[in-house]
N, C-alpha and C positions, 0 to 999 in steps of 0.2 A: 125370634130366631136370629143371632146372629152370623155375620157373614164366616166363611169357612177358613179364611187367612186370620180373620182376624183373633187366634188364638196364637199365630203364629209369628204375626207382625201387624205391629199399628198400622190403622190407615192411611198415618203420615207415607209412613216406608212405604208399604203398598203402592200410594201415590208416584215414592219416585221411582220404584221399581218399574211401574209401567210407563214412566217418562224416560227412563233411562234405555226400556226396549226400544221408543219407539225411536229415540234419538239415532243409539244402534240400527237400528233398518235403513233408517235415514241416509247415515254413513255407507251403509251396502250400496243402497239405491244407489247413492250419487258416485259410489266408487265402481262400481257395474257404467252407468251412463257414463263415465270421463272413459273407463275403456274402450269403450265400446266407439265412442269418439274418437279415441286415438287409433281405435284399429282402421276408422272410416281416413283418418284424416294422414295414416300411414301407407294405404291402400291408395291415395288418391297421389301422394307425392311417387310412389312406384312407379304408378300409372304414367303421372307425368315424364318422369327421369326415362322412364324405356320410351314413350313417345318421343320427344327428344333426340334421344339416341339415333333410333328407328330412323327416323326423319335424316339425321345424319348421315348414318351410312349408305343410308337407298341412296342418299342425291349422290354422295361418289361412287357409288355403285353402277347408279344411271349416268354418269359420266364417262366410265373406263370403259361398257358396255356402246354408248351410243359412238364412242369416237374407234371402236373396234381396235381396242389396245393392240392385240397380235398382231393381227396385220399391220397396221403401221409402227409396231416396235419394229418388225420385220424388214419393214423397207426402210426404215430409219437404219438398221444397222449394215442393210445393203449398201448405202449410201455412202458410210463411214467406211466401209472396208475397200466402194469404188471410185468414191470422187478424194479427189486429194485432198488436203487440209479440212475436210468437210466434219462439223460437230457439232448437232443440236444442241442451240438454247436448251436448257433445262429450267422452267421455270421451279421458283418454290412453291413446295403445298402445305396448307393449312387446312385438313381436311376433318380434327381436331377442336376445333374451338368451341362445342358444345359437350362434350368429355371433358376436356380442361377443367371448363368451368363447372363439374360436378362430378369430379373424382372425387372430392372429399367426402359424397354419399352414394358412392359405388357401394358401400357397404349396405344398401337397404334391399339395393336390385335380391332375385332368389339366386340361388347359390350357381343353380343350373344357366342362368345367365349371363354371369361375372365372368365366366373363365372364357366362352366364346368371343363378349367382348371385349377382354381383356386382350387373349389373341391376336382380334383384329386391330385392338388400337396401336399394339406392340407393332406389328406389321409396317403401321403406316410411319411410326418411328424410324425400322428399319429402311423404310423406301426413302424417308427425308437422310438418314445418313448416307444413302447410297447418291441424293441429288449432290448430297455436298461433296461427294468424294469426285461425284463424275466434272461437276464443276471445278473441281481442282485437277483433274486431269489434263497429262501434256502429252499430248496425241502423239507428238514427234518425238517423243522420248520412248513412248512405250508401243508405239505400233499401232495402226490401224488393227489389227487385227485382236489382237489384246483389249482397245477401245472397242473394238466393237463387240468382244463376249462382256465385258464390263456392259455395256449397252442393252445385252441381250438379257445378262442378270437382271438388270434394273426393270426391263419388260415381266420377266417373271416372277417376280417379287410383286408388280402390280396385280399381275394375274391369279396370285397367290394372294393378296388382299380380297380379291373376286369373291374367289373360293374361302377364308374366312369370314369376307363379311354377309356373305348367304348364310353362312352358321349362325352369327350371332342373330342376322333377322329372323333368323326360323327361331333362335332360343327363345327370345325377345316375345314372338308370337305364341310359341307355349306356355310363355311364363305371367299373362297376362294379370295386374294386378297381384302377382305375387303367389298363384295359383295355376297350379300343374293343368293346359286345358290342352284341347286337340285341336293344333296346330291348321290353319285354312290361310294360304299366303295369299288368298283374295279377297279373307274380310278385312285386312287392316290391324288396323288395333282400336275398332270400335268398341270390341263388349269381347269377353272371353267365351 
């Protein structure tokens, strides 16, 4: 009895027919395991970039919180409207330098992330063009009074940072690993 192909094709072909499958699978296999690799290895640079982040905005966050920005905007601009020539230092902030250094893969964050971050980095933008305006500010030219709603902006603009950058940490926490999950602002960004 001969074999049932072989009326159909020599045993040579036969041979490479099933060389040629297995090579095929082969190519499956290993183009399944490289994705599958990249999904792990895209998921874990996510991770990292919103940790990052995360990290970023809470430490100013816990800064404008511990030094109770209202109240002492408040009294700072009491001061300018009561003591004479009187006008805080403003120092510079850099509150940015781990965004800087990975805007170019904002694009990986999930979508639902990007724009509350985005928001808030805009913000703090806006807060450094208002140090530089208020540092070029001449008290004596525009009034105490003037100086000090300028003053008063510049406090609500921090406060208005508050209030964005609790958005993006809450996105941040939903969006763990790149996956929509139920938001717990107590577990961190250990696990989704």
């Amino acid at each position: 009895m001969t074999p049932p192909l072989d009326q159909i094709l020599a045993p040579q072909a036969q041979s490479a027919v099933i060389a040629g499958l297995f090579i095929a699978t082969g190519w499956w296999v290993v183009a399944l395991q490289n994705r599958k690799r990249d999904a792990k290895l895209r998921a874990e640079r996510v991770r990292d970039v919103q940790r990052a982040l995360y990290a970023e905005i809470r430490a100013y966050l816990a800064v404008l919180q511990r030094d109770h920005i209202e109240e002492y905007g408040a009294e700072i601009a009491h001061r300018i409207e009561t003591e004479r020539g009187y006008f805080p230092v403003i120092p510079t902030e850099h509150n940015d330098a781990i965004f800087r250094a990975i805007v170019g893969e904002l694009h990986i964050l999930p979508r639902d992330t990007v724009d509350p971050v985005v928001l808030y980095y805009s913000q703090l933008n806006a807060i450094s063009a208002m140090i530089a305006d208020l540092r070029a500010l001449d008290t004596v030219k525009i009034g105490t009074g003037r100086a000090a709603a300028m003053y008063r902006d510049y406090i609500s603009m921090k406060l208005g940072a508050i209030e964005l950058g609790e958005g993006a940490l809450a996105a941040i926490l939903s969006n763990v690993d790149g996956r929509r999950t139920v938001s717990n602002p107590d577990a961190g960004l250990s696990g989704p």
